[in-house]
N, C-alpha and C positions, 0 to 999 in steps of 0.2 A: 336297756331297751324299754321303752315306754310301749305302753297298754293303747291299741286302737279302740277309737272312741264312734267307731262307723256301725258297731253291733246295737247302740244307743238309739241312734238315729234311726235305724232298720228296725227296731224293737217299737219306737213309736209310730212307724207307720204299721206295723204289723196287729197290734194288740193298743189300740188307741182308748180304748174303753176301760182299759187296768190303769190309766194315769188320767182321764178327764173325768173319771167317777169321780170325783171332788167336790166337797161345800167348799172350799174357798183355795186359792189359789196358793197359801202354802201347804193343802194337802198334796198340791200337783208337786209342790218342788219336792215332797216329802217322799214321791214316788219317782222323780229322778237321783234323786240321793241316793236311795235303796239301788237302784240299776249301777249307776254308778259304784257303790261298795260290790256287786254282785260282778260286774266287769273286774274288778282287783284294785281299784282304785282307792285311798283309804282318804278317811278325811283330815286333816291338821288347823291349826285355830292358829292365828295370829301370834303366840305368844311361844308356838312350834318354831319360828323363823328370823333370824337375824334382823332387828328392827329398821335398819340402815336401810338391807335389799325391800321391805315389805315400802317401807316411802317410797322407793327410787320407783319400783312395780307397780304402785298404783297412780304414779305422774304415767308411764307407758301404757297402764290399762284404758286410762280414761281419757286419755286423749282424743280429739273431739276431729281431728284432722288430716289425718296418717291410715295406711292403709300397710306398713309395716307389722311385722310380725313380732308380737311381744316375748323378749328373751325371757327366758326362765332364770332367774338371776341363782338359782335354787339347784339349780340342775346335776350337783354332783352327790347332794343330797336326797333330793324327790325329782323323780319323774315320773311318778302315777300317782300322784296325790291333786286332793281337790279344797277349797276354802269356799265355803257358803257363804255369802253376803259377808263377805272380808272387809268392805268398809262400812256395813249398816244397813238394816233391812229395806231400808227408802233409797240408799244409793246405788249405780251401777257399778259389778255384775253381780247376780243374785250366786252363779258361780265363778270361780276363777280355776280352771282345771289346769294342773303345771305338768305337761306332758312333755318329755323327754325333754329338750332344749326350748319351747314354747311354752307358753301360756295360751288358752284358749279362753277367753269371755264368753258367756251364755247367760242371757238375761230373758227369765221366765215373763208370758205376758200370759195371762188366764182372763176370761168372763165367764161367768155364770148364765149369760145371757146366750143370744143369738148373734155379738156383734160382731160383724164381717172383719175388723181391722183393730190392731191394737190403740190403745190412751198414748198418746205421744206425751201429751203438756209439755213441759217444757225442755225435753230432753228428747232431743233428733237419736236418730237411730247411731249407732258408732259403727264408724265401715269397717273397722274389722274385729267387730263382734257377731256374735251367734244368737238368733233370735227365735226362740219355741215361741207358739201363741197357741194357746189350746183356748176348744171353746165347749161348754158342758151343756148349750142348749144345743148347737147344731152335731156334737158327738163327734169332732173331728179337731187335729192338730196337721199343723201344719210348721216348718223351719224354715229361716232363709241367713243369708249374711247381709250385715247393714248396707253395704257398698253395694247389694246388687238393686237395693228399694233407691238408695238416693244415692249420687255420682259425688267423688270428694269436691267438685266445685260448685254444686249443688247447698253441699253445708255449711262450705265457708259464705256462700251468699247470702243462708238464712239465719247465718249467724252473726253477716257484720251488718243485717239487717235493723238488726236489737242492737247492736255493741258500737258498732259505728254509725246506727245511723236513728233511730228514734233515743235511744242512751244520753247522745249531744243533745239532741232538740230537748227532752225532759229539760237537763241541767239547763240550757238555755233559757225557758219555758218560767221555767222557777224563779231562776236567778232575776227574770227579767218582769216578771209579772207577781211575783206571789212575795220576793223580799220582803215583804211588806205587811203579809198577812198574819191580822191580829192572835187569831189561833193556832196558828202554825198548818195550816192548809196547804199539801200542793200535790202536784200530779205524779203520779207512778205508775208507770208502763211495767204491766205483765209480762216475761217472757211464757210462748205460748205457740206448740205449731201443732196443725191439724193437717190428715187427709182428707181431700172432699175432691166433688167434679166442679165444684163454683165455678173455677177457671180455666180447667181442659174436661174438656165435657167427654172424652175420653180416656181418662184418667183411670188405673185398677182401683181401685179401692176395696177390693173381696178379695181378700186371701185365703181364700178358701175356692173359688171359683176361678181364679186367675190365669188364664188363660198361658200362664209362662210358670207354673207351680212347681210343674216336675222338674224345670229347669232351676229354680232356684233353692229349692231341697238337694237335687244333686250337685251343686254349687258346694252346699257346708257340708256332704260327704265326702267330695274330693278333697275340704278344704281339713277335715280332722282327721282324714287318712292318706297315708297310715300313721 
């Protein structure tokens, strides 16, 4: 029987000021680790887990297009165990919680600032990940699931935006203008997505003020419990 992970969730709405006290955002993850061991959860390292299932689980965690539920490939072994930045502190998720037959993804987003919406660059939200954003100027956290900020046909469009469709032009672009260039000069397209109202001048963009917040906090507590 795996450990409910909804007492988390309830804990940061309740006491937001014990985890946004933070200089830097891995003091935050440092204060969901701690909850997390305080739930029964324990932590395990990489080197705990069958190397075979830990590739096969990071091809299904980081999948960029599925809305499926990630098997616990683990699960006759851990079912309340958790992995901190299992592929590296810069990669998604910062955790990977292996609850009873699931995995659950949680990727911490922090400012020290006042900024209404998380740093995207170049990594869209994953729809069926878990998203904390804490902010230590405005003194408030907020959660949602990827899939309820952007729709799966949403991502594949801003992803073959880059992959099928500026990706060609580069290669083209090069091939056709720069072959030639004596210093080796050419063009390279950033991948790169932001929120803004540029183009729907009704667009949320305040995660914190969002007019649909409560609904999409209780979105990822239905979605980790039980």
């Amino acid at each position: 029987m795996s450990r409910s992970l909804k007492p988390l969730f309830d804990d940061l709405c309740a006491n937001k000021q014990q985890y946004i006290n933070s200089a830097e955002g891995g003091q935050f993850e440092d204060r969901l680790d701690a909850k997390l061991h305080n739930l029964g959860y324990s932590r395990i390292v990489r080197n705990d887990i069958e190397q075979e299932g830990f590739k096969l689980l990071k091809e299904h965690i980081t999948g960029k297009e599925t809305l499926d539920d990630v098997v616990n490939p683990f699960a006759g072994t851990f079912k309340s165990q958790f992995m901190r930045q299992p592929y590296g502190s810069q990669a998604y998720p910062d955790f990977a919680i292996l609850k009873g037959d699931r995995v659950i993804s949680i990727e911490v987003k922090f400012s020290k600032g006042t900024q209404s919406r998380p740093v995207w660059n170049s990594g869209l939200p994953r729809p069926n990940g878990v998203y904390i954003f804490g902010s230590l100027g405005r003194e408030d956290i907020t959660f949602f699931r990827g899939c309820d900020v952007l729709s799966l046909d949403e991502v594949k469009k801003l992803q073959d935006f880059f992959d099928k469709g500026l990706k060609v032009y580069q290669r083209e672009f090069n091939s056709d203008e720069m072959s030639k260039q004596k210093y080796g000069f050419s063009a390279y397209i950033r991948k790169a997505f932001e929120q803004s109202m540029k183009f729907n001048e009704l667009a949320i963009t305040n995660y914190f003020s969002n007019p649909c917040r409560a609904e999409l906090e209780q979105s990822v507590i239905d979605y980790v419990h039980p």
